[in-house]
N, C-alpha and C positions, 0 to 999 in steps of 0.2 A: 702817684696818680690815684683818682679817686675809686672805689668800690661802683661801679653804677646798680647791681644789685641793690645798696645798700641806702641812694639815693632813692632807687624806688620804694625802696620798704618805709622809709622815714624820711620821706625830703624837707618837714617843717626840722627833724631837729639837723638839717644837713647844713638848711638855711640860717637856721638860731646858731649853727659855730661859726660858720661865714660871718654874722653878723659879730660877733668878738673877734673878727678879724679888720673890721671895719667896712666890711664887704656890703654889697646887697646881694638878697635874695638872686638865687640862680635857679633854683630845683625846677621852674617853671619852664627856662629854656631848656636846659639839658632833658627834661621826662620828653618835652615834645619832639624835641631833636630824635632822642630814640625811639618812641613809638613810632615817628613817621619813619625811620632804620627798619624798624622790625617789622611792620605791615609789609614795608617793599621785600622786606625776603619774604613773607608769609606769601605775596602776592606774587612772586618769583616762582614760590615752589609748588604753587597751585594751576600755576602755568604751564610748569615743566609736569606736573600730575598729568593735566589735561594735553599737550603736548603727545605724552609718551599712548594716551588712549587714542587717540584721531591717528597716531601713527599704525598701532594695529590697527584700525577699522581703514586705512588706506590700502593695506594685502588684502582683507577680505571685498573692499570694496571692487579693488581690478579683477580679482580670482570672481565674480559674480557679475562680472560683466559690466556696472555700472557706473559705466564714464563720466557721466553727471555726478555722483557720489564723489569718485575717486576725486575731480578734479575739488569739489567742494574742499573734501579734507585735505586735499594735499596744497589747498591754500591755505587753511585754518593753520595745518602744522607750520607751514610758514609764515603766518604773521601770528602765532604762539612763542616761535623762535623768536624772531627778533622783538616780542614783549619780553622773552624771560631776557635777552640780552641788555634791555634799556633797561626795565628794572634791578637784575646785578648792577647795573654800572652805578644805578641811582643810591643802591645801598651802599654799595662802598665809598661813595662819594659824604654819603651821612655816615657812615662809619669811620672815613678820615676825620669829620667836620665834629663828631663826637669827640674822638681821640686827644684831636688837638683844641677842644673846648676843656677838657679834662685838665691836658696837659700845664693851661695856662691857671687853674685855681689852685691855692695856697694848701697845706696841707691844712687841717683840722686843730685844733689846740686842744690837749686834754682838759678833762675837769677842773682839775687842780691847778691848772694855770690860771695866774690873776690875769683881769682885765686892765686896760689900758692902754693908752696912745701913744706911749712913744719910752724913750729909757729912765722918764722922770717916775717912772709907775712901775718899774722894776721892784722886784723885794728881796732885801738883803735877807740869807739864811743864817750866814756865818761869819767869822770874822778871825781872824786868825794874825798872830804875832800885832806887837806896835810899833806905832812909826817911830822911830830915830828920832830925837833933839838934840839938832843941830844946835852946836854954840857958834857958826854963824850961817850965812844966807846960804842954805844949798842951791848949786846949777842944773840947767838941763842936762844931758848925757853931752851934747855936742860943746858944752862950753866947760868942762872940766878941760882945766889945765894937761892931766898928762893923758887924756881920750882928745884932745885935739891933732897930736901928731899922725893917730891913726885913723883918723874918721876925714874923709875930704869926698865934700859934696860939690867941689867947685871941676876937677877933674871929672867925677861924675858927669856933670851937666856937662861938660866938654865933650864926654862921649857919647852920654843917653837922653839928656835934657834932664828935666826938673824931676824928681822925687826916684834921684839915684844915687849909692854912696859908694866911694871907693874905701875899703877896710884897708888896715897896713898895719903888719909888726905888731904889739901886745894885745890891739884889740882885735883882730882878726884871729889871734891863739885863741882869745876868751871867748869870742864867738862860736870855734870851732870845737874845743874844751866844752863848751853850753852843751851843742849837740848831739857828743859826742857819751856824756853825760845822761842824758836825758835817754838816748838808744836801750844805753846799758840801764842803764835804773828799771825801763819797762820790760825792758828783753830778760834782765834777772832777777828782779825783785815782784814784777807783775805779771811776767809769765805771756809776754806778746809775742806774736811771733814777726822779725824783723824780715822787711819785705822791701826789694827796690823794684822801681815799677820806672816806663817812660815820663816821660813827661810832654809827650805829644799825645793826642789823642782825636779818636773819628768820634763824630756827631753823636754815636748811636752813647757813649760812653757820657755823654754831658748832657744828653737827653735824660738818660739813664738816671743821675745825679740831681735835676733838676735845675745846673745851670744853664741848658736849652727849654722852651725857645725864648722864655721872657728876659734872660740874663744877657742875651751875646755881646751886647754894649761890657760888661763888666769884663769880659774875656778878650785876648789876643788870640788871630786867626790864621793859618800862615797863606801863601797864598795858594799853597797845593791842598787846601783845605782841612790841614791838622788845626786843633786846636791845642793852645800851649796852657796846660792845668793851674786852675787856681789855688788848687788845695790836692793833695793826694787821696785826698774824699774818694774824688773822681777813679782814679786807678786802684786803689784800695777796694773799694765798694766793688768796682765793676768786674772784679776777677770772679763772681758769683755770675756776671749776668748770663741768664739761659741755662742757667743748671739746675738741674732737682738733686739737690744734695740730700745724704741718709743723716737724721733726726742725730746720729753718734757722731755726727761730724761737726754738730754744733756743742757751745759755742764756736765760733774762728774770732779771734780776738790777733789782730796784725798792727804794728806800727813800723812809719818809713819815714825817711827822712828826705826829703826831696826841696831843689827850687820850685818856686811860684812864682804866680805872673797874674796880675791883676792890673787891668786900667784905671781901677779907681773910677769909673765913669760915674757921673754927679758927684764927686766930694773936691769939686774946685773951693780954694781958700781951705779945708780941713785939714787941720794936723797937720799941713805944711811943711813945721820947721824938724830939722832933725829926721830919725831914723823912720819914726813912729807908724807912718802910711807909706809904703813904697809901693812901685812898680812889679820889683822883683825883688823877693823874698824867701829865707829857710822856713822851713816849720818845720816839726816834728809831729805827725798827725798818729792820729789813735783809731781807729776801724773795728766794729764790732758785728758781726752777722748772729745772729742766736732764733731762736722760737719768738713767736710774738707772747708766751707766757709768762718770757724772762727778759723783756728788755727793759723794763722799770728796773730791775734789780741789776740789769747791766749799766745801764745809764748811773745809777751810782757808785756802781765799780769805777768805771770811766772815772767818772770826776775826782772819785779818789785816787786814783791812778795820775789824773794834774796838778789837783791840791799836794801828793807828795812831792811834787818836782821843785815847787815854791819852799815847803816847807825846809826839803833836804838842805835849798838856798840861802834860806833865814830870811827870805823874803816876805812882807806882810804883807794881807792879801784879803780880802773879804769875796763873797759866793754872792749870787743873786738868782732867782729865779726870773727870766726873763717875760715881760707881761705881752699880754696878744698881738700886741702894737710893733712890739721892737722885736719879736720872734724872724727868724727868717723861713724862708720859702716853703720850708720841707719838713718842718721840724713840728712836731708835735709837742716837743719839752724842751727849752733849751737854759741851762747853767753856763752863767759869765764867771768867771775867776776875775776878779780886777786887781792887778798889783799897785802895792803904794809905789809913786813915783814921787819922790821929796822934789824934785827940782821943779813940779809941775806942782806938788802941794795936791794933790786928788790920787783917788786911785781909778787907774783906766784897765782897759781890756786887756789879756792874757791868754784867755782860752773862751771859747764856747763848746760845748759839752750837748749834745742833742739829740735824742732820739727822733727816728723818723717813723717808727711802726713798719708798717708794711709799705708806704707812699711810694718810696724808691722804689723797693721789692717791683710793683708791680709796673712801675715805669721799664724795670729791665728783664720783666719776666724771671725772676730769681725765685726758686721755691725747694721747700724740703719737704722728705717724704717721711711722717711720722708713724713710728713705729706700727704696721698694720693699719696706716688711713690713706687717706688721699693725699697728692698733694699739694701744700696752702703756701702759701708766701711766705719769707722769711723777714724777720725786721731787720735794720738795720740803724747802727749808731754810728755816730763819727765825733770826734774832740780832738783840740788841740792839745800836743804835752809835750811842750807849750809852741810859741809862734819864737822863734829863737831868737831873732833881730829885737823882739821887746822884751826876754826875757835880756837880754843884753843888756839895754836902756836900764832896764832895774835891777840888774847889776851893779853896772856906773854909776847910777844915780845913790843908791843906798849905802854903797860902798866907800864916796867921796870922803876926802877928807881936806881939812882945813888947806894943808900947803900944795893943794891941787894932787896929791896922788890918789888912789882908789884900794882898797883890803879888799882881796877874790873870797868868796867864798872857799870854806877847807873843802870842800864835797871837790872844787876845781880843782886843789895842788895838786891831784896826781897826775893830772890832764894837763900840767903846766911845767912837768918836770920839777916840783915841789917847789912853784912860786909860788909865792903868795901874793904880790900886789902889781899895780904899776905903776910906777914911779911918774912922782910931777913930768921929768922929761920925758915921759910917752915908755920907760924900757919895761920886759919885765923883771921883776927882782925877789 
């Protein structure tokens, strides 16, 4: 959520970041919406001033006899009371209409972020390992020979409908060997702290996040009013919310490994085929709370911290910084990882990597107390390391070989019981 100090102090350049968001100008609505907020308490509390005076002067008026008086003031005091009561109700009423005017606008994009409208305006940073030549046609993940015994999205559909798979035998190992992986690599090479959280979660916690109010199409709702997490973003982040944590307790750097559940709402016909967009989904999420003086320098920790989960893979992978257009909701900076996918011939998504500044922070009231100051909001960061079901796919896909089997990465044999591949008929071996 937005500073509204901060709108006041500078609403043209509040309006010029809105406007690299593709936004129009808002500072116009929002300053009037509050000053008409702040007069009504100004006008509240000058009431209850005036109020608390006419009440004394109502004792002296009966102790002097003066009936006429008394009754004067002891009308004023009551039609004082019920102005200050219309006017509190009126402030708070623009104090919701503020709140959730706030709630609904995009976070700000830093400087250094390009401009642009959509993911053709992305800018590649980096680029890492090369793609494989194939001496013949590589497949998608679902149409390798020994990934078809265990990958069935037809039983899927029988139980959940469209864009669900049932795992079975060698690639469900390598699924769980992925994740399994990835825990440990953060938890002892980067120093996270491994964290299991629900996966249900109340309103206040997705508010919190910023997948309320403008997302709920995008989320599952149950009908006793949990909702079911898209990302452990959500429970990860919100173990801070309402706390003033001590300045020594930052960084918190946590990763978990949990199901997702996203509707996909608007990407009918996308990505369709194969694992690629599901319903329900692993990730491996990465969560950072820290100082707002160090979340640049977190933010690329983060990244390095997913670029090594690719690298350990032998996966090849290019970085981009994400441009204003394709940025999501909350995010002041966001780094894509795109892994080459040979059967698709492109490299697609893997991870987002994103700092939010203080945005969240102050959606869920989260703040630290710095050393002898006040205390200020905490930023917060979140990335994927990685989304496991595509780290999968770029498994398979990279790994294929001519007579339909698939070579694991060595980082997996130990997770495999020192297999190394699986075989055209689907075994491991």
């Amino acid at each position: 959520m937005h500073d509204i100090k901060a709108i006041r102090e500078n609403p043209a350049a509040f309006d010029a970041a809105l406007s690299r968001r593709g936004l129009a100008p808002m500072s116009a609505d929002i300053l009037a919406l509050d000053a008409d907020r702040r007069a009504k308490i100004v006008a509240a509390e000058s009431a209850q001033a005036e109020q608390n005076r006419a009440s004394k002067d109502v004792g002296a008026a009966k102790a002097r006899g003066d009936d006429a008086e008394f009754e004067r003031l002891r009308a004023l005091v009551a039609q004082t009371k019920a102005d200050i009561a219309r006017l509190t109700a009126e402030a708070a009423e623009q104090d919701t209409a503020l709140r959730d005017l706030l709630m609904g606008i995009p976070n700000l994009p830093l400087a250094e972020v390009p401009d642009g409208a959509d993911e053709a305006d992305n800018v590649e940073i980096r680029r890492w390992g090369t793609p494989r030549q194939f001496d013949f046609a590589p497949l998608e993940h679902f149409d390798i020979p020994g990934v078809k015994p265990g990958m069935d999205f037809e039983t899927a559909a029988k139980l959940s409908g469209s864009r669900f798979v049932v795992l079975r035998g060698a690639v469900i190992r390598v699924h769980r060997a992925l994740a399994q992986f990835m825990l440990d690599t953060h938890i002892e090479d980067h120093g996270l702290q491994e964290t299991w959280t629900p996966v249900l979660v109340k309103d206040d916690a997705m508010y919190g996040t910023n997948q309320l109010p403008k997302f709920a199409e995008d989320s599952y709702q149950t009908t006793n009013g949990w909702w079911l997490i898209p990302t452990s973003e959500v429970t990860l982040t919100n173990t801070v919310a309402g706390e003033i944590l001590d300045e020594a307790q930052l960084p918190i750097r946590m990763t978990a490994h949990t199901q997702c559940f996203r509707s996909e709402a608007g990407s009918a016909g996308k990505d369709t085929a194969g694992m690629l967009r599901q319903h329900q989904f692993e990730k491996v999420e990465m969560v950072t709370i820290c100082t707002p003086e160090t979340h640049l320098e977190e933010q690329e920790r983060m990244r390095r911290c997913a670029e090594a989960i690719l690298e350990k893979l032998g996966i090849p992978y290019r970085t981009v910084v994400l441009c204003t257009g394709d940025m999501g909701f909350g995010a002041q900076r966001t780094y894509d990882l795109e892994a080459w996918l040979p059967g698709q011939n492109t490299y697609r998504e893997i991870s987002s990597v994103s700092t939010c500044g203080q945005f969240q922070a102050r959606r869920m009231n989260a703040r630290y107390r710095p050393a002898g100051g006040k205390p200020d909001y905490v930023a917060t960061l979140n990335g994927s390391g990685l989304a496991v079901g595509r780290c999968l796919i770029a498994v398979l896909e990279n790994g294929q070989q001519a007579d339909g089997s698939v070579d694991l990465p060595a980082v997996l044999h130990p997770y495999l019981g020192g297999r190394t591949k699986i075989s055209a008929e689907g075994q491991l071996v």
